[in-house]
C-alpha positions as CSV (number, residue, x, y, z in Angstrom):
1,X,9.6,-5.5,6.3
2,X,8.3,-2.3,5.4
3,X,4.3,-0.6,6.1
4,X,2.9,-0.3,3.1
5,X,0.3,2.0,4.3
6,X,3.7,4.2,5.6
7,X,4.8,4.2,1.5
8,X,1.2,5.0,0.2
9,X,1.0,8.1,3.0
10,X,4.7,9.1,1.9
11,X,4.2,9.0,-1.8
12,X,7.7,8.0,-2.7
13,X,9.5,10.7,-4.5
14,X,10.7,8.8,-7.6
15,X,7.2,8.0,-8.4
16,X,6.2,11.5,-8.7
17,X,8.9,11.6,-11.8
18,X,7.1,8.4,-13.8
19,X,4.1,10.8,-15.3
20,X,6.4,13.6,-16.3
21,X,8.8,11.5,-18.2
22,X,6.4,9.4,-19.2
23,X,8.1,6.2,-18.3
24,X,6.3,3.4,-16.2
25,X,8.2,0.8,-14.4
26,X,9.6,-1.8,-16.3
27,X,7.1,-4.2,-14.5
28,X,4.5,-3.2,-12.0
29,X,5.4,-3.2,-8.4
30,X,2.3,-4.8,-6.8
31,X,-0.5,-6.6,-7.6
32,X,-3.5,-6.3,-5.9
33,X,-5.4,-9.3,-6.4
34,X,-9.3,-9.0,-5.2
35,X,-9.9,-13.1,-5.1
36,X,-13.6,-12.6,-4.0
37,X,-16.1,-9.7,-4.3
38,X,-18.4,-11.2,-1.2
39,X,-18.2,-9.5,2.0
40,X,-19.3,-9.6,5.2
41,X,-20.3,-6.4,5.7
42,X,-22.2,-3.5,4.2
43,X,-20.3,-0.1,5.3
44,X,-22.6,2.9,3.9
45,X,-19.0,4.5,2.7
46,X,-17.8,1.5,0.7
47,X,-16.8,2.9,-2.4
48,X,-17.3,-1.0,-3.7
49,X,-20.9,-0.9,-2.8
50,X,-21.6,2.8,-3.6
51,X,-19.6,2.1,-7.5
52,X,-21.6,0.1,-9.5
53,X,-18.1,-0.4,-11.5
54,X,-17.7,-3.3,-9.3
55,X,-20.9,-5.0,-10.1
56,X,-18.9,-6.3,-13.5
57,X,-16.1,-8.1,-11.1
58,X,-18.1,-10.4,-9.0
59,X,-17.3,-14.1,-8.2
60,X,-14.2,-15.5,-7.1
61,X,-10.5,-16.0,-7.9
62,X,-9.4,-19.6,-9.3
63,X,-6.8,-20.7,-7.4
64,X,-5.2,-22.6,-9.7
65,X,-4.8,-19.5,-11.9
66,X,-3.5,-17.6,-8.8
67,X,-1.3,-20.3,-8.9
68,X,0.3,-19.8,-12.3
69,X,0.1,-15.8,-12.5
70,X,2.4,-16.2,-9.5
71,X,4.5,-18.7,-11.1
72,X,5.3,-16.7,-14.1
73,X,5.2,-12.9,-11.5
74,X,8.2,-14.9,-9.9
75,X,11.2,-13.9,-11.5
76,X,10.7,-10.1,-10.6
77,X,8.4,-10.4,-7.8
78,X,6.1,-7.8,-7.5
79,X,4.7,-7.5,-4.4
80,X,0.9,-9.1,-3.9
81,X,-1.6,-7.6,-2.2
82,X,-4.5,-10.1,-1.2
83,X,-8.0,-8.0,-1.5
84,X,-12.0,-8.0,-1.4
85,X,-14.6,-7.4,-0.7
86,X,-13.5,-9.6,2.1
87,X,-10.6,-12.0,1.4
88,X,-10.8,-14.3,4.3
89,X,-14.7,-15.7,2.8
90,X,-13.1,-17.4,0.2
91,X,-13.6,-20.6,1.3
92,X,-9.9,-21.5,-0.4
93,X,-7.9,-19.0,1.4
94,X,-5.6,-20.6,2.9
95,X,-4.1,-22.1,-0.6
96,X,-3.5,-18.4,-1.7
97,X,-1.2,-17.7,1.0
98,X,0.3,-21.2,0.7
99,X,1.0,-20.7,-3.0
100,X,2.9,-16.9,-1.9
101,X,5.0,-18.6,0.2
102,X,5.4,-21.9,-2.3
103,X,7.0,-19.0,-4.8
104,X,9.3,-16.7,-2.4
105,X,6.0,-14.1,-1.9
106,X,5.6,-12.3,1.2
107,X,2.3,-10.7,0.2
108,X,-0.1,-8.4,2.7
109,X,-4.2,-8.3,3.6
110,X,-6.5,-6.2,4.3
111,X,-9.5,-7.6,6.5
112,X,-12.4,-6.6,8.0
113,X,-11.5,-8.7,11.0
114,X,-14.9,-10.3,11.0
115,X,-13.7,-13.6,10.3
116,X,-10.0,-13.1,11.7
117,X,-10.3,-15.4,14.5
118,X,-11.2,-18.6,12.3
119,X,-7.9,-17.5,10.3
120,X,-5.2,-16.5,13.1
121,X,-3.2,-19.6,13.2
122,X,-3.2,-19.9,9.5
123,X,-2.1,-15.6,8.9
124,X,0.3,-15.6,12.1
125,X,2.6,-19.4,10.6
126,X,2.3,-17.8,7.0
127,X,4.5,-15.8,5.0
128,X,1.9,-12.9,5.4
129,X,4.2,-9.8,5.8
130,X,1.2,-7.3,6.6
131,X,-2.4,-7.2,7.7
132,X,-4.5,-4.3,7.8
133,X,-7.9,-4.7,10.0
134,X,-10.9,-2.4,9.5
135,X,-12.1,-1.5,12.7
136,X,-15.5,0.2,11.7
137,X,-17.1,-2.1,13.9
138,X,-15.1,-1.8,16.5
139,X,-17.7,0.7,18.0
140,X,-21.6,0.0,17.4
141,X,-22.7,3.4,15.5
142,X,-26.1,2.7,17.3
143,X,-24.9,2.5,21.0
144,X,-22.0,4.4,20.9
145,X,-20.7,1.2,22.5
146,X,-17.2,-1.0,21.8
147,X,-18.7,-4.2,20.1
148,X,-16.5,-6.6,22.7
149,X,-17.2,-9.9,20.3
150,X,-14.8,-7.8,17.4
151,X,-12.6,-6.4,20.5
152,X,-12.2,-9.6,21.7
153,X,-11.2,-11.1,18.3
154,X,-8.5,-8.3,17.1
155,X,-6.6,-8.8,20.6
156,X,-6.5,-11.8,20.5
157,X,-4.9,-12.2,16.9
158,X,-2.7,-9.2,18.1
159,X,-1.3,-11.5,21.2
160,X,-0.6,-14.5,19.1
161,X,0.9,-12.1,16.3
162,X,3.4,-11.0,18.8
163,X,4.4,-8.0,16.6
164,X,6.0,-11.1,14.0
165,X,4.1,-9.3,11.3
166,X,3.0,-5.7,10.6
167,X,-0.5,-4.8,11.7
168,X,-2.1,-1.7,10.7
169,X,-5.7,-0.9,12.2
170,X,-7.9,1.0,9.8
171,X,-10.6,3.8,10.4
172,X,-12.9,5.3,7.3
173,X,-13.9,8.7,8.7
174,X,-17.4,9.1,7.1
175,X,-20.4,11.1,7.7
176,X,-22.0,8.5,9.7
177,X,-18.9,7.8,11.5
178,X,-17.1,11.4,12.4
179,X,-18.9,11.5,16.2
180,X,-17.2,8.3,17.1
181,X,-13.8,8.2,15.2
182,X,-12.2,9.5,17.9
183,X,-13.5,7.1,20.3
184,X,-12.3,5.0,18.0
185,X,-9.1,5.7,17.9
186,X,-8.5,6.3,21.5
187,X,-10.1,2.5,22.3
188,X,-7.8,1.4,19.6
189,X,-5.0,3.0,21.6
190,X,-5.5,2.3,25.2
191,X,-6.8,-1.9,24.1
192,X,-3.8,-2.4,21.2
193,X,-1.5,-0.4,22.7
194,X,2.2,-2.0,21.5
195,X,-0.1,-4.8,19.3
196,X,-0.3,-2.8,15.9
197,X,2.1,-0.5,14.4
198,X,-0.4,2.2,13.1
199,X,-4.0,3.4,13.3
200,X,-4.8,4.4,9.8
201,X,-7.4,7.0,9.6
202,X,-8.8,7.2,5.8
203,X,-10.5,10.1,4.9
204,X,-13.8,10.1,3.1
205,X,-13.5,10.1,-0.6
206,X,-16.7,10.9,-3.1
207,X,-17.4,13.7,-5.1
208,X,-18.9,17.0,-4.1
209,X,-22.0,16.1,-4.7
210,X,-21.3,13.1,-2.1
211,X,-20.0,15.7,0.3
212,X,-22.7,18.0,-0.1
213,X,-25.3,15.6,0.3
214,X,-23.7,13.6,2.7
215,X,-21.9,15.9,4.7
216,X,-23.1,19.6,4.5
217,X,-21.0,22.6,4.5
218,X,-22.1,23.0,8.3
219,X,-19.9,19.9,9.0
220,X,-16.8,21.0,7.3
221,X,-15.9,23.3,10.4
222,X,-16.6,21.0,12.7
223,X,-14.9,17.8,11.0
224,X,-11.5,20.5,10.3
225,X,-11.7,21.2,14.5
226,X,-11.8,17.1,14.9
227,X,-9.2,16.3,12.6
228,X,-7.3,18.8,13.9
229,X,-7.5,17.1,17.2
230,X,-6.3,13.9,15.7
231,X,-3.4,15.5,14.0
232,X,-2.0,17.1,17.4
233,X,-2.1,13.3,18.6
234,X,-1.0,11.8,15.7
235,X,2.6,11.0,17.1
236,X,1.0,9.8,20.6
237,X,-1.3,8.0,19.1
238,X,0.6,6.2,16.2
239,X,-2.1,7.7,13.5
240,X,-1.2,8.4,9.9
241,X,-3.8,9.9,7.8
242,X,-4.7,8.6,3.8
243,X,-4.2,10.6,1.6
244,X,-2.1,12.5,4.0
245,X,-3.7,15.7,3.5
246,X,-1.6,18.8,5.0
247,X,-3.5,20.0,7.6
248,X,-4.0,23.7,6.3
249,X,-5.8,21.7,3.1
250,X,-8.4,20.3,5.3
251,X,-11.1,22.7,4.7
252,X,-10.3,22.9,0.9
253,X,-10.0,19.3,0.9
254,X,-14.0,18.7,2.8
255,X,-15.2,21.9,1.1
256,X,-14.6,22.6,-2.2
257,X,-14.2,20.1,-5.7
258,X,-10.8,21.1,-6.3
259,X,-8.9,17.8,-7.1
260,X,-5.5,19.4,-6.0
261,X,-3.8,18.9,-9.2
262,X,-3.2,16.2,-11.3
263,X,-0.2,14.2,-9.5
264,X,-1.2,10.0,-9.0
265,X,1.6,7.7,-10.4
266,X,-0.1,5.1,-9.2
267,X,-0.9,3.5,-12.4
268,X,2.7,3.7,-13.6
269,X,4.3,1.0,-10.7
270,X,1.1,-1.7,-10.1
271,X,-1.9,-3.0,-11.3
272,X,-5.3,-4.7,-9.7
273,X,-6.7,-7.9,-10.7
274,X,-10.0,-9.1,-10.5
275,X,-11.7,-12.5,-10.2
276,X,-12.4,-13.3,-13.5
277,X,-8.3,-12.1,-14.1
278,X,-9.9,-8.5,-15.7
279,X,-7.1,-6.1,-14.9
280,X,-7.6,-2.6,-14.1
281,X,-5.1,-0.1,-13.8
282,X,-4.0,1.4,-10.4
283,X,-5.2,0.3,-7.2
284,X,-8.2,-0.6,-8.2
285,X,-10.2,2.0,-6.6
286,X,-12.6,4.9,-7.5
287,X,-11.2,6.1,-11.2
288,X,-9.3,3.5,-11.6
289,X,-11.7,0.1,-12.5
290,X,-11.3,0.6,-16.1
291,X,-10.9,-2.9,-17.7
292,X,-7.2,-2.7,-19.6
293,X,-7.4,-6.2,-20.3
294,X,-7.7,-10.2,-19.1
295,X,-4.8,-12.6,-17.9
296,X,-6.8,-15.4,-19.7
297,X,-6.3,-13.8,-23.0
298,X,-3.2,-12.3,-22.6
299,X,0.6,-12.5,-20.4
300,X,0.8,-10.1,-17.3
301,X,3.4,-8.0,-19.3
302,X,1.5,-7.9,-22.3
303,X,-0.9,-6.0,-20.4
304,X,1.5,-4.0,-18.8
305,X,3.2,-2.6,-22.2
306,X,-0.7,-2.6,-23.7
307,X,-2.3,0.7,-25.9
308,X,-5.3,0.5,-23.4
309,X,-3.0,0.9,-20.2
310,X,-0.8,3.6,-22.4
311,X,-4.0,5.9,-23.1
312,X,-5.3,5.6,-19.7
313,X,-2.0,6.9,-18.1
314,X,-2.1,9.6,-21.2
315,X,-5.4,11.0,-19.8
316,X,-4.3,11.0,-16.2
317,X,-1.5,13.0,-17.2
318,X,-3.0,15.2,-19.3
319,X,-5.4,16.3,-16.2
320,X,-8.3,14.5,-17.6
321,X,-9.2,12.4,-14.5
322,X,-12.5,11.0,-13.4
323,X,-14.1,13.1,-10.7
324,X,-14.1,10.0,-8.9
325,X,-10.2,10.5,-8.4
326,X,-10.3,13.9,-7.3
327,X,-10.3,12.1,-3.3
328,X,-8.3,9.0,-4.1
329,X,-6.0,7.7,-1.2
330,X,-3.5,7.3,-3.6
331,X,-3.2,11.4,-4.8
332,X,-0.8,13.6,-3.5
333,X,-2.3,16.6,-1.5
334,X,-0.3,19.4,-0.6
């Protein structure tokens, strides 16, 4: 097995070529399929809530047409990617990771954990190869507290796990969040210890009008001291950053609107699918929900070799990305 979040930190260097030679893969990598849009929570750094993008993708994934996408993704097996909103609300959930195994997939989750308890037995005798659990409630923002109830739940799907699958715990270090990260991240630590392979900390993403707004330039210094913290520990602690900014771009990264270059090959090896099978380059995120096409209309591949998918990956390289990319977690920064 391999951590994906380890791959999407390391940017793979063949991947860095794809833009430059202007080659994709001859068929995308991964799929990330977002078979519901409902959630659970409301985080106030959601870039699904704060896009109104998204608004276009609500409902839920078919599972009979899950079914035959993965029937027909089969012969080259791309690897899947179960996604929200939440996945574990659709009320169907089990079937989808029933069908990945039915076809020879070994797909991965990410899971706000909320409901991970009603689910454990299902994930841990499943082909599920990785789950990553958002821990923002871990700690109650309010009370400065551990919320025991979601403790209580994550260990106990880490003992039954018994480190059988990958489990990656994940942290979004926002504005309204940068006190207690590190609390965070040392409960994570001390509780989980041996239980999860990594503690991913995700750096804000926005634009600069997000940061300015949301963070103020008084914060940069102080968030560049915590994260500096964090990265003396990172080894101790088992913490990988995304994007895995260098640590002398920290400032620049929290304090200016450079976008660090144009280097994201991320639409060249996948592609995200939505509900109602609209397909959007990428991983689906910031810059990337830009409808390329629908697998009701047309074959995965078609939309793979389409002019819509072909122009999108001209303007990325070309430079002409959204500003909503300049923070992805899928850009290099060096």
């Amino acid at each position: 097995m391999y951590n994906i979040k380890r791959i999407i930190a390391a940017k793979p260097w063949f991947g860095m070529f794809l833009p430059y030679l202007k080659i994709a893969t001859l068929f995308p990598l991964f799929l990330l399929m977002h078979i519901t849009m409902r959630c659970t929570q409301s985080c106030k750094s959601c870039y699904q809530k704060n896009d109104s993008s998204y608004l276009d993708y609500a409902g839920e994934m078919d599972v009979g047409l899950f079914e035959n996408l993965l029937k027909n993704a089969r012969f080259y097996k791309p690897h899947i990617h179960l996604f929200g909103g939440e996945p574990l609300l659709h009320v169907e959930f089990p079937a989808f990771i029933e069908i990945c195994r039915r076809y020879g997939f070994a797909p991965s989750l990410t899971t706000n954990g909320d409901l991970i308890d009603a689910h454990t037995d299902v994930i841990c005798k499943s082909s599920v190869s990785q789950i990553n659990i958002s821990i923002n409630s871990l700690v109650n923002e309010r009370e400065s507290s551990v919320n025991k109830d979601f403790a209580a739940k994550v260990w106990a799907f880490l003992k039954k796990n018994k480190r059988k699958k990958i489990v990656n715990l994940n942290v979004m270090l926002s504005p309204w969040n940068v006190a207690i990260v590190e609390q965070i991240v040392s409960y994570a630590h001390e509780k989980y210890a041996g239980g999860f392979d990594f503690i991913c900390i995700q750096h804000y993403n926005g634009s600069h009008r997000d940061f300015v707004k949301d963070w103020g330039n008084k914060n940069v210094e102080r968030t560049a001291e915590f994260i500096r913290r964090l990265y003396s520990r990172r080894k101790k602690l088992k913490v990988i950053f995304l994007p895995d900014v260098s640590f002398r771009n920290v400032r620049r990264y929290y304090g200016s609107d450079d976008c660090f270059g144009n280097r994201c090959f991320v639409p060249w090896v996948g592609l995200s699918i939505f509900p109602d099978l609209s397909v959007t380059p990428g991983a689906g995120v910031l810059g990337c929900v830009k409808n390329i096409g629908n697998l009701n209309q047309d074959s995965l591949m078609t939309i793979w070799r389409n002019s819509q998918l072909k122009e999108f990956r001209l303007c990325q390289r070309q430079g002409q990305l959204s500003e909503k990319c300049y923070r992805c977690c899928q850009k290099l920064y060096s």
